[in-house]
TORSE-689105 format. One record per residue (C-alpha): x, z, y. Coordinates in steps of 0.25 Angstrom, whole numbers. Layout:
% TORSE-689105
+-------+-------+-------+
|    xx |    zz |    yy |
+-------+-------+-------+
|     X |     Z |     Y |
...
+-------+-------+-------+
END
This chain:
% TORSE-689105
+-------+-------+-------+
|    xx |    zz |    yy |
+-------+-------+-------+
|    11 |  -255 |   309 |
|     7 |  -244 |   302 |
|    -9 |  -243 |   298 |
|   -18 |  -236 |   306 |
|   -23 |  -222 |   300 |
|   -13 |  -216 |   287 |
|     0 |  -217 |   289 |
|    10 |  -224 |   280 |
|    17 |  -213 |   275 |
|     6 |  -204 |   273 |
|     2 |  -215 |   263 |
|    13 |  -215 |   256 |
|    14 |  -199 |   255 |
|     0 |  -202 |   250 |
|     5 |  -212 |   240 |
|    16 |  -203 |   235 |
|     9 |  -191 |   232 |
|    -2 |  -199 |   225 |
|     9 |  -204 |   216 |
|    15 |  -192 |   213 |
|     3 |  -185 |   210 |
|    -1 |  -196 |   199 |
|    12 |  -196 |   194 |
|    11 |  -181 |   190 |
|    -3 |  -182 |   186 |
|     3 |  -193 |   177 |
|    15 |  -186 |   171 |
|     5 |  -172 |   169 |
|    -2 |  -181 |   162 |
|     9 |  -186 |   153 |
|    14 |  -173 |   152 |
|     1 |  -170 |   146 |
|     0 |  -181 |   137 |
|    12 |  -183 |   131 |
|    21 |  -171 |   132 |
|    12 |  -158 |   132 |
|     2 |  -165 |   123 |
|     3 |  -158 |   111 |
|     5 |  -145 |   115 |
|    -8 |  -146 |   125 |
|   -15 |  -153 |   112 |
|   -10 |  -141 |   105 |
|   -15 |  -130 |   114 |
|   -29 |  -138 |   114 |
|   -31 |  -136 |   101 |
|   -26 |  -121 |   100 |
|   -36 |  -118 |   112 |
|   -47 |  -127 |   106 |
|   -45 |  -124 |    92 |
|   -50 |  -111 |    85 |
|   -44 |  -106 |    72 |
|   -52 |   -94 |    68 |
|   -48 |   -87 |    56 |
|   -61 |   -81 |    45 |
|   -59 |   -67 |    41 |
|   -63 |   -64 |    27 |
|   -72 |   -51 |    26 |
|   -65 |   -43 |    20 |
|   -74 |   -37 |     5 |
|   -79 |   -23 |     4 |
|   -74 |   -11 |    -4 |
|   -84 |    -4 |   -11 |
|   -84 |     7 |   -23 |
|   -90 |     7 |   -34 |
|  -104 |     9 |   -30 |
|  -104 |    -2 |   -19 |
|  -102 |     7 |    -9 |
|   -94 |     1 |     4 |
|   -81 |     7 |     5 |
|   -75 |    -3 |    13 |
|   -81 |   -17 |    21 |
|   -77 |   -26 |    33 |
|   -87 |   -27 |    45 |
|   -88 |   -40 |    56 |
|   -81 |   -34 |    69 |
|   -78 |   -42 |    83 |
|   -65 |   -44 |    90 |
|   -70 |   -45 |   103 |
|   -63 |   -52 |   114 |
|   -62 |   -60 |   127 |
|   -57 |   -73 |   132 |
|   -55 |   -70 |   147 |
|   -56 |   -82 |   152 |
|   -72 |   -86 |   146 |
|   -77 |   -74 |   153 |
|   -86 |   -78 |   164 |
|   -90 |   -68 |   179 |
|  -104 |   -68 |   174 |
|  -101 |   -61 |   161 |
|   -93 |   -50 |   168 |
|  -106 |   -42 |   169 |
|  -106 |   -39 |   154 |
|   -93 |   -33 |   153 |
|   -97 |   -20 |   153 |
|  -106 |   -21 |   141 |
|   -97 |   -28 |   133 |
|   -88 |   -15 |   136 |
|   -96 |    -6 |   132 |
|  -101 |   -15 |   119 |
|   -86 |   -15 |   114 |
|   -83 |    -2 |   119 |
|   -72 |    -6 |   127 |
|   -70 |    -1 |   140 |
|   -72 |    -9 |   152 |
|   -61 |    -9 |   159 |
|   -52 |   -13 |   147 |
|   -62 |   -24 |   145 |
|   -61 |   -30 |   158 |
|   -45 |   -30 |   159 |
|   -47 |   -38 |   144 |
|   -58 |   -46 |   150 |
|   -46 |   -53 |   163 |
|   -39 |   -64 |   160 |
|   -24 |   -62 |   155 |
|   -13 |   -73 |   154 |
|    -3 |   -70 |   143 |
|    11 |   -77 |   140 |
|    11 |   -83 |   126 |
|    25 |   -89 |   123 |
|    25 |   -90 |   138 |
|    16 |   -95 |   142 |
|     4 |   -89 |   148 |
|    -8 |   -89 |   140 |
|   -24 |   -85 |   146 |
|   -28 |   -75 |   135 |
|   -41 |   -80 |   129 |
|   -43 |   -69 |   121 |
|   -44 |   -53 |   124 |
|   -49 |   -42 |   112 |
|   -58 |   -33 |   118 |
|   -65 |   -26 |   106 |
|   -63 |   -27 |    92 |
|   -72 |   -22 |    81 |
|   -83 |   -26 |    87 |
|   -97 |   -23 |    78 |
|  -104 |   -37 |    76 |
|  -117 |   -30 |    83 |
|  -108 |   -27 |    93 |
|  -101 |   -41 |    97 |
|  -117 |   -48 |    96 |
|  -118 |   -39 |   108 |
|  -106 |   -42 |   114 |
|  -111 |   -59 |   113 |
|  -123 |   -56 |   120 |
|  -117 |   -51 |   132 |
|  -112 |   -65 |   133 |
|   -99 |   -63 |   139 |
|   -90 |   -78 |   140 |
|   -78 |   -75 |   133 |
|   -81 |   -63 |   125 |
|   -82 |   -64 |   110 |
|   -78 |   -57 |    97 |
|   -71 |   -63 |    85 |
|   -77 |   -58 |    72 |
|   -67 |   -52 |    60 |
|   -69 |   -40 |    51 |
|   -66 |   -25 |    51 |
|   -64 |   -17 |    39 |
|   -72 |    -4 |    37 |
|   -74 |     8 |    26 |
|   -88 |    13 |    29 |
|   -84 |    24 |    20 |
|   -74 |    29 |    29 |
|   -63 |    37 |    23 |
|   -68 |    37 |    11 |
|   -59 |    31 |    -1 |
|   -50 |    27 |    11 |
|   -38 |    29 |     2 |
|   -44 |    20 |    -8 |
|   -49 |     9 |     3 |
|   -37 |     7 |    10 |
|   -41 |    -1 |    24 |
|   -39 |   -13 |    32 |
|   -31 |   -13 |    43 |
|   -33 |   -18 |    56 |
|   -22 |   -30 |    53 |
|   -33 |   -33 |    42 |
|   -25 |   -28 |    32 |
|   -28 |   -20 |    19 |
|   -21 |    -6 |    19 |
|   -21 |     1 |     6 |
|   -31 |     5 |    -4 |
|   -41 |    -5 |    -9 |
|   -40 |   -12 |     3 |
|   -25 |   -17 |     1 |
|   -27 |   -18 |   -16 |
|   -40 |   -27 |   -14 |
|   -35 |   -35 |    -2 |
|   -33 |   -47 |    -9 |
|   -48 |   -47 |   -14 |
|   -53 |   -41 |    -1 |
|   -49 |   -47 |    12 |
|   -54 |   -61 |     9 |
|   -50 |   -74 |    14 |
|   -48 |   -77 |    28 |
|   -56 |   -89 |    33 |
|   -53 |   -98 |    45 |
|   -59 |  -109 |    55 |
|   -51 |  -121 |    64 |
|   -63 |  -125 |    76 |
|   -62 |  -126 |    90 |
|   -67 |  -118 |   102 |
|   -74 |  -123 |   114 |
|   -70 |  -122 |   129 |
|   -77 |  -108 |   128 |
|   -70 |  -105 |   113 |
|   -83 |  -107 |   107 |
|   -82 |  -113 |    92 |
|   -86 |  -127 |    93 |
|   -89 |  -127 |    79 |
|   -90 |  -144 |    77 |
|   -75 |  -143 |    79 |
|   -72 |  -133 |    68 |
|   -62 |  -139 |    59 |
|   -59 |  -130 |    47 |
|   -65 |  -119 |    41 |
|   -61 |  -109 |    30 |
|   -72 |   -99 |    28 |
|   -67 |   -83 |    26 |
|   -69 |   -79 |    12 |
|   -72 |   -63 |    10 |
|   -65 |   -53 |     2 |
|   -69 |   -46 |   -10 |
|   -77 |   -35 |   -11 |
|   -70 |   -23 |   -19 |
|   -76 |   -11 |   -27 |
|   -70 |     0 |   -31 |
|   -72 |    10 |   -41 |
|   -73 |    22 |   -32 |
|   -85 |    28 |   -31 |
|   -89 |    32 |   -14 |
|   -97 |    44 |   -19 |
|   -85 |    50 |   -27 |
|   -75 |    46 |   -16 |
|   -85 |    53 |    -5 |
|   -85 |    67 |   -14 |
|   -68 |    66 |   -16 |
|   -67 |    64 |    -1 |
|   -75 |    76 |     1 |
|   -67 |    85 |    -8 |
|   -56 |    81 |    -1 |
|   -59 |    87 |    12 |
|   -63 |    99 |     5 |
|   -48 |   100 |    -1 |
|   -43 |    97 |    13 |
|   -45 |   112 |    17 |
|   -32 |   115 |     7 |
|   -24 |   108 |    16 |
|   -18 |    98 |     7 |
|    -8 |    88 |     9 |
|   -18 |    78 |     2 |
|   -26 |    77 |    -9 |
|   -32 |    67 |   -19 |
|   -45 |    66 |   -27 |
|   -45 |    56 |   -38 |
|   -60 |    51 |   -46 |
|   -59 |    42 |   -57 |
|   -68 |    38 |   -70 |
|   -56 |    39 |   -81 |
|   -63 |    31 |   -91 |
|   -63 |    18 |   -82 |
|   -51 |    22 |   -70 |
|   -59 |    20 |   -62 |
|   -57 |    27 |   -48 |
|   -71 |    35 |   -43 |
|   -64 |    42 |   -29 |
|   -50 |    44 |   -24 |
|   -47 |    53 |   -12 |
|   -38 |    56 |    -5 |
|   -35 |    66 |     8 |
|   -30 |    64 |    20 |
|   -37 |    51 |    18 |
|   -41 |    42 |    31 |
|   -52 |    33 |    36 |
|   -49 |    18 |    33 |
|   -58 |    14 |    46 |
|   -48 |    22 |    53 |
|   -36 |    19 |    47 |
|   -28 |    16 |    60 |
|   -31 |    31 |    66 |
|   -17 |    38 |    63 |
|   -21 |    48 |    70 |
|   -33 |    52 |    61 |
|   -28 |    46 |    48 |
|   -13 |    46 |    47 |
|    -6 |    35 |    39 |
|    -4 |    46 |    28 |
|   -20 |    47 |    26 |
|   -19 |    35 |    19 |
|   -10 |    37 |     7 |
|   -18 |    37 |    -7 |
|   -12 |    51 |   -12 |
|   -19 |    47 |   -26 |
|    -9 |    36 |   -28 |
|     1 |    38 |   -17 |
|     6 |    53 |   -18 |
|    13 |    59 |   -31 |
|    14 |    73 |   -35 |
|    17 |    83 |   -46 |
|     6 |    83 |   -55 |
|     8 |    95 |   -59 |
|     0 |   102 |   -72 |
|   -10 |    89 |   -73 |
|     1 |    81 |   -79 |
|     2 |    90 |   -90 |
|    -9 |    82 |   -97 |
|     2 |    72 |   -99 |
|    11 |    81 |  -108 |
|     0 |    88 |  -116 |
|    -9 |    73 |  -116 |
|     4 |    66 |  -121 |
|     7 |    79 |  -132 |
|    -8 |    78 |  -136 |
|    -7 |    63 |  -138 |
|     6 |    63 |  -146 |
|    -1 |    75 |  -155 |
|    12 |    83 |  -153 |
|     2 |    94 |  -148 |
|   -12 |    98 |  -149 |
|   -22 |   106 |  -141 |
|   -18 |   117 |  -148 |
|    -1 |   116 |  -149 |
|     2 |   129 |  -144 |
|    15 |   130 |  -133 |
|    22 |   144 |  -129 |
|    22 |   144 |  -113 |
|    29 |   157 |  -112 |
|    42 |   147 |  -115 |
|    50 |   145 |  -104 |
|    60 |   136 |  -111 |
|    59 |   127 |  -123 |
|    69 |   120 |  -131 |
|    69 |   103 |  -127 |
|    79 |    92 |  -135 |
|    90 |   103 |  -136 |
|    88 |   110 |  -122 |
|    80 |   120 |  -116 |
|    68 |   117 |  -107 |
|    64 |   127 |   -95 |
|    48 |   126 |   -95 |
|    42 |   127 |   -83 |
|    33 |   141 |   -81 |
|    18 |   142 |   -80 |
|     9 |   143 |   -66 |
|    12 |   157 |   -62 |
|    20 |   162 |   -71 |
|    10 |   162 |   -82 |
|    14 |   164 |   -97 |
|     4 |   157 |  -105 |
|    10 |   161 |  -119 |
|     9 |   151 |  -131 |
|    -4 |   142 |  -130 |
|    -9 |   129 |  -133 |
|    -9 |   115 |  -126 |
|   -23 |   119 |  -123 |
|   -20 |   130 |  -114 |
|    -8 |   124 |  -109 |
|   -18 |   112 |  -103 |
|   -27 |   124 |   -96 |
|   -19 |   135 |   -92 |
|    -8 |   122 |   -86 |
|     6 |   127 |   -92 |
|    17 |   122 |   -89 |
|    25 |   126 |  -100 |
|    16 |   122 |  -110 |
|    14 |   108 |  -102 |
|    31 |   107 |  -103 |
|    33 |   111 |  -119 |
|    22 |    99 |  -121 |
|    30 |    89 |  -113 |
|    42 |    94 |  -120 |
|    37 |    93 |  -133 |
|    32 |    79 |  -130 |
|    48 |    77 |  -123 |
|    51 |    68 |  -113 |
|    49 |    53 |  -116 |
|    34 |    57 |  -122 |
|    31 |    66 |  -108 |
|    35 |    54 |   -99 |
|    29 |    42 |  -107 |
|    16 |    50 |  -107 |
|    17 |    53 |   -93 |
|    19 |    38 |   -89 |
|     7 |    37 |  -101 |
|    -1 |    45 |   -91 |
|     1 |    37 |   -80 |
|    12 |    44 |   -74 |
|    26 |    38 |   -66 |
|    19 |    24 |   -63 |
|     8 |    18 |   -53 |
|    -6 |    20 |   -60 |
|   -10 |     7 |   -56 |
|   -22 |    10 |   -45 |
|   -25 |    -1 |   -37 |
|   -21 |     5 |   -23 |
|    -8 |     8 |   -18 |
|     2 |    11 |   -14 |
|     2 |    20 |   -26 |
|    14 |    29 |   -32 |
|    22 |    29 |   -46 |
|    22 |    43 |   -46 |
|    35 |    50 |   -52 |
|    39 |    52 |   -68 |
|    52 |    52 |   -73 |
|    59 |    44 |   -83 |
|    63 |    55 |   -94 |
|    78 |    50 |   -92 |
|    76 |    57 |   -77 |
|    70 |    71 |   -82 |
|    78 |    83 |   -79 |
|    77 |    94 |   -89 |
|    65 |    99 |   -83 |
|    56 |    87 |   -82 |
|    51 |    89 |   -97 |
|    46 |   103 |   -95 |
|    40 |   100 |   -79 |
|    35 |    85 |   -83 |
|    24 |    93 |   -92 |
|    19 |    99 |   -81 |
|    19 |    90 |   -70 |
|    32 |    94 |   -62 |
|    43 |    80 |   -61 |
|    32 |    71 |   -60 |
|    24 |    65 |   -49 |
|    10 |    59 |   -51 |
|    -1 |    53 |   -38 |
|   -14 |    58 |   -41 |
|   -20 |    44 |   -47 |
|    -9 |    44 |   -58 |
|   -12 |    62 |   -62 |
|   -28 |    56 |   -62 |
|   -27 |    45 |   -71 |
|   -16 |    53 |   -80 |
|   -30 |    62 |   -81 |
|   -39 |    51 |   -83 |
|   -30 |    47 |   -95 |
|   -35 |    61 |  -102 |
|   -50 |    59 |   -97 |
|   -51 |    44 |  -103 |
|   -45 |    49 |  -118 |
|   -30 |    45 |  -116 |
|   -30 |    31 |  -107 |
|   -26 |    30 |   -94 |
|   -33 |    19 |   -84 |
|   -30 |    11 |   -73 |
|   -35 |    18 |   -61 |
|   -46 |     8 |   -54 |
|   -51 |     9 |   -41 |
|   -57 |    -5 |   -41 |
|   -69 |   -10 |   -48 |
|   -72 |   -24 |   -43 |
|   -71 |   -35 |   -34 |
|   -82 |   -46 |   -30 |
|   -83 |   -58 |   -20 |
|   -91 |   -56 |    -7 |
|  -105 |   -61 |   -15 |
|  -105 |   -48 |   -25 |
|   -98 |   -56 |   -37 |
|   -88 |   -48 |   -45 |
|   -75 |   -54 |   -44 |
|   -67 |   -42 |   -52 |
|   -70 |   -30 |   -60 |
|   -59 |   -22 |   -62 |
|   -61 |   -17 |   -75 |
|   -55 |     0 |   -80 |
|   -41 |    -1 |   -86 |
|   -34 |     7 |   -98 |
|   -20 |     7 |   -95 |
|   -16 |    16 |  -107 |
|   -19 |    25 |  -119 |
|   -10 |    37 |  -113 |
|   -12 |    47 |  -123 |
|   -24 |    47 |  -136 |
|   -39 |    49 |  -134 |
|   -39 |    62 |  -142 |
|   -25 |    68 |  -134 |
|   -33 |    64 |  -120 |
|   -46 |    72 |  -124 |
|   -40 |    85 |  -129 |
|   -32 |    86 |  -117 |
|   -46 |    85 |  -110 |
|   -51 |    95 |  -117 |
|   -37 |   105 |  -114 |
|   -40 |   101 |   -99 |
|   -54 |   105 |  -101 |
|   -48 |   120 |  -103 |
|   -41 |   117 |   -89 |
|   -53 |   118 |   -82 |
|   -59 |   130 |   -86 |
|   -57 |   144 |   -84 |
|   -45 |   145 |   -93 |
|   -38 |   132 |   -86 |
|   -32 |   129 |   -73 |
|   -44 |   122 |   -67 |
|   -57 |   131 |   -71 |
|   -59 |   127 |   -55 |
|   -62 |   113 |   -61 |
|   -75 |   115 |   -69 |
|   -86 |   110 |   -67 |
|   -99 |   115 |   -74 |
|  -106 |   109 |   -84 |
|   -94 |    98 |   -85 |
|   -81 |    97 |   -95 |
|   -69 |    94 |   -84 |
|   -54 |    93 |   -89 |
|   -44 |    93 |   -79 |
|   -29 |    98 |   -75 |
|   -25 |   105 |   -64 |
|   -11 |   102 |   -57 |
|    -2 |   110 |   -48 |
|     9 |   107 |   -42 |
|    22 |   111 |   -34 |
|    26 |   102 |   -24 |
|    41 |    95 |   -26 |
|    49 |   100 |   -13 |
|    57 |    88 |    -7 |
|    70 |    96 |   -10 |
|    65 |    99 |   -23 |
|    58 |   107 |   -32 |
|    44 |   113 |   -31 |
|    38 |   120 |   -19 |
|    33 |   134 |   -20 |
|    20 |   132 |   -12 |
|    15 |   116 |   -11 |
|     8 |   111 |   -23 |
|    -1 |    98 |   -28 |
|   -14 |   104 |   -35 |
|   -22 |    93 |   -43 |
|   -33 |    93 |   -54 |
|   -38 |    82 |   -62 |
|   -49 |    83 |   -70 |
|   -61 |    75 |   -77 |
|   -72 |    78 |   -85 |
|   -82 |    77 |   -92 |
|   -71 |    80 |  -100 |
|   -77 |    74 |  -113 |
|   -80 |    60 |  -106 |
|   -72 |    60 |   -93 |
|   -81 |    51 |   -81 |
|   -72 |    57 |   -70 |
|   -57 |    61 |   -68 |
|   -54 |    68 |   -53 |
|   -40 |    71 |   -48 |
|   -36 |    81 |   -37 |
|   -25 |    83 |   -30 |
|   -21 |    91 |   -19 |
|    -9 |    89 |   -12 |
|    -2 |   102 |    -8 |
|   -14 |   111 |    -3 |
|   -11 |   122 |     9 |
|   -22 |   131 |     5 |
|   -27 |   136 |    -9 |
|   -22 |   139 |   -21 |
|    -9 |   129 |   -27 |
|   -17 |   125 |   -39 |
|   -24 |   115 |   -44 |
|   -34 |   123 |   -52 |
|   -37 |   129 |   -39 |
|   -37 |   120 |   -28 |
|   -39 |   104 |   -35 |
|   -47 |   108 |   -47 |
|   -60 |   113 |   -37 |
|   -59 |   100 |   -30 |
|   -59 |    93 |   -43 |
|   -71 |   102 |   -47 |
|   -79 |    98 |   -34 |
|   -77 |    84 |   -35 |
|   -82 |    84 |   -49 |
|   -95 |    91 |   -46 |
|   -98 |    81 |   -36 |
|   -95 |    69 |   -44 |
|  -102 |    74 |   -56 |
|  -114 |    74 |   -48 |
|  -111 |    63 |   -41 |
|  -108 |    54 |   -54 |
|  -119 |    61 |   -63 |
|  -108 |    66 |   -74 |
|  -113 |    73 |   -84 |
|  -107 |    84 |   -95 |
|  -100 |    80 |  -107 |
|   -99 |    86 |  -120 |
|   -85 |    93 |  -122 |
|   -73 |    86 |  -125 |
|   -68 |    84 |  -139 |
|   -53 |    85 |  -141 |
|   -43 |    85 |  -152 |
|   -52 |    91 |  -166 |
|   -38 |   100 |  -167 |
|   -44 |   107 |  -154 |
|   -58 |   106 |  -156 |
|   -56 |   114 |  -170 |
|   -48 |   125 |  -164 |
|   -58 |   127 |  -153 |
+-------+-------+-------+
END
């Protein structure tokens, strides 16, 4: 007889689903002990578990003065974990809107939860950018709306308080963190630093829970750099160059440089770009970045005859005096005849001596001195100059420039080489083939840098000048210093280069444009001038060059030797150079003066 009240099989339906309900508690719980152990171990730690890496600051550029050219600022990435945020807080939204300068609408999508697969699997996103770049200021507002789940994590952004200043000598930092060009990319190594790092774990609400912190590797900082350019120089190139824009040029280059030491003072270029803007196409094509000082080659044009005559001076197969006929239009060379090249305009100049030939810029005079020098000694003092190969400079990516082997001249290249045709020079490597005449026949290292020191202010590395070579002799370098002072005058090809009151030697350089079918074109022209001065005891060496002008005339007397001229009068000022007495040359020419 059954039992009053529950039924027999009810009790045993009871029964049953008891047993199978422990029995899957009991195999989940296997399960979870035994065969997804490790990975739930794993994903434990991974959520518990923070390994946060320590950027390094980044050191600052300066120049020579201690001026900041380039620095690193602490900046917020700030962010939001969805799914800390709490009702209450919803309130404050809008301020942090308007703090970021985000609009509100795309904050509040970012603000909703999202499920993304991950190896597919689905994963709660934890982590949503909402602003980056954030001022420190900025973010300690941000805190004190004390929203759950919004927070910002610290690292650092590159900045040139200068602008586009020396952009082409700066370089930048991309947004990868990486250097790009100029000092940037040739002092990485010294300027980035060390990235530290640190193993701790996170509470429930991913709070450091600092007791737990297992490792830590502190960051260490980069290196400051300082340069030998000069921000007040650099300031008053840059301003020349907007003044040269109006003769609608392809580009244009200005070069400053003490040529006793190497040491680099200003370099400009146009188009140039800003470096905080570097990402801006639009404003700043990819283009706007080359260095046209050591990046672009041209035909020098009348400014490499200094090579010919210097090397003919040296070798004392000529003096200021040695009279050549430039009526010739062809001279006898090692059993053949040589076409000269004519004169600018057509001009006869008649038989006169080297002096003239340096200020009035002949061409035929110019070709019969490389001649009489002959091939071997024209090319060995060219590559003496500087010419054919890299001048060394720091920054890159920088060209070779182009100079013959003799074997691969043409009949022509002994009489065009004089005077700066078959040869193709970037504006750093005509400056320092100057600078060889200004510092009595030595050519040096082109410097850019001048020191490095640790985060504290000590001197790690002094970058001292450097001689490369004695090119041609002491005496050869200053008589030629005293023809180019005959240049710029009234009688030369650059009376538009004088300054009053000062001694300036210089050489104009004008020249035709290779076509890319070969030869020369009629109307497009490179126009430079190099110059330095006082011409007795040289403190500054400036380099022009404009890059096919549209407007004005097509020489370099004319167009770069004003701009030199300009640039001068401000640096004199600026640097407080004063007047030397007048330059002594070779006794031959001071007794027939």
């Amino acid at each position: 007889m059954a039992r009053a009240g529950i039924p027999l099989s009810r009790l045993l339906w009871v029964f049953t689903a008891f047993v199978i309900g422990f029995a899957a508690v009991l195999t989940r719980l296997v399960d979870l002990q035994f065969v997804e152990r490790d990975a739930l171990v794993e994903e434990s730690e991974r959520i518990r578990t923070k390994f946060e890496l320590l950027d390094a600051r980044r050191g600052n550029i300066f120049d020579r003065n201690r001026n900041l050219l380039a620095t690193t600022v602490t900046v917020r990435r700030v962010g939001v974990d969805p799914e800390s945020l709490l009702p209450e807080d919803k309130p404050n939204w809008h301020k942090l809107a308007k703090l970021i300068h985000v609009p509100y609408s795309d904050l509040y999508q970012k603000m909703k939860g999202e499920i993304r697969m991950v190896d597919g699997n689905p994963k709660t996103v934890r982590w949503k950018v909402l602003a980056d770049n954030i001022d420190e200021k900025v973010y300690r507002e941000v805190l004190k709306l004390g929203i759950d789940g919004v927070y910002g994590n610290r690292h650092f952004k590159r900045v040139y308080p200068v602008g586009a200043l020396a952009s082409h000598v700066l370089g930048y930092v991309n947004k990868e963190e990486q250097a790009v060009t100029g000092v940037e990319h040739a002092m990485d190594f010294y300027l980035k630093g060390q990235t530290g790092w640190i193993e701790t774990e996170w509470d429930g609400k991913r709070r450091e829970m600092a007791q737990f912190r297992k490792r830590q590797v502190e960051a260490t900082d980069g290196f400051h750099v300082s340069l030998t350019i000069d921000m007040m120089v650099q300031h008053v190139l840059e301003l020349e160059l907007k003044s040269l824009i109006e003769l609608k040029p392809n580009g244009v280059t200005i070069i400053v440089s003490d040529p006793a030491t190497g040491y680099i003072l200003g370099m400009a270029n146009w188009p140039t770009f800003d470096p905080n803007e570097y990402f801006n196409t639009v404003k700043y094509p990819i283009s706007y970045q080359r260095n046209l000082a050591i990046s672009d080659i041209y035909e020098p044009g009348s400014i490499f005859k200094i090579v010919p005559i210097g090397a003919a001076l040296s070798e004392e197969i000529i003096n200021p005096y040695t009279t050549f006929n430039c009526s010739l239009d062809r001279v006898p060379y090692r059993g053949r005849v040589v076409r000269l090249p004519s004169d600018h305009d057509g001009k006869d100049y008649g038989t006169i001596p080297v002096l003239d030939i340096i200020a009035h810029s002949s061409n035929r005079g110019a070709a019969q001195v490389g001649i009489l020098l002959g091939e071997e000694r024209l090319y060995s003092y060219a590559k003496a100059f500087g010419f054919g190969e890299k001048t060394g400079f720091l920054l890159g990516p920088e060209r070779d420039g182009i100079l013959h082997e003799p074997k691969n001249w043409d009949g022509l290249t002994i009489s065009r080489l004089p005077m700066g045709q078959a040869i193709a020079v970037t504006p750093l490597q005509a400056h320092f083939a100057m600078s060889v005449l200004a510092n009595d026949g030595v050519l040096m290292m082109p410097q850019i840098l001048s020191r490095v020191e640790d985060a504290d202010g000590n001197v790690i590395s002094t970058i001292e000048p450097k001689a490369i070579r004695r090119v041609i002799s002491a005496s050869a370098a200053r008589s030629l210093s005293k023809m180019l002072v005959k240049t710029v005058s009234p009688e030369g090809t650059a009376p538009h280069a004088q300054i009053p009151g000062m001694e300036v030697a210089g050489k104009t350089g004008t020249a035709q444009r290779v076509l890319k079918q070969g030869g020369y074109s009629a109307t497009d022209v490179d126009v430079s001038f190099i110059g330095y001065f006082p011409a007795s005891d040289p403190r500054l060496v400036i380099t022009v060059v404009i890059y096919n002008p549209q407007k004005g005339s097509r020489f370099g007397g004319q167009l770069a030797a004003p701009a030199f001229k300009r640039v001068s009068e401000h640096l004199i000022h600026l640097l407080g150079i004063s007047p030397k007495a007048p330059i002594r040359g070779f006794l031959v020419m001071d007794e027939q003066e």
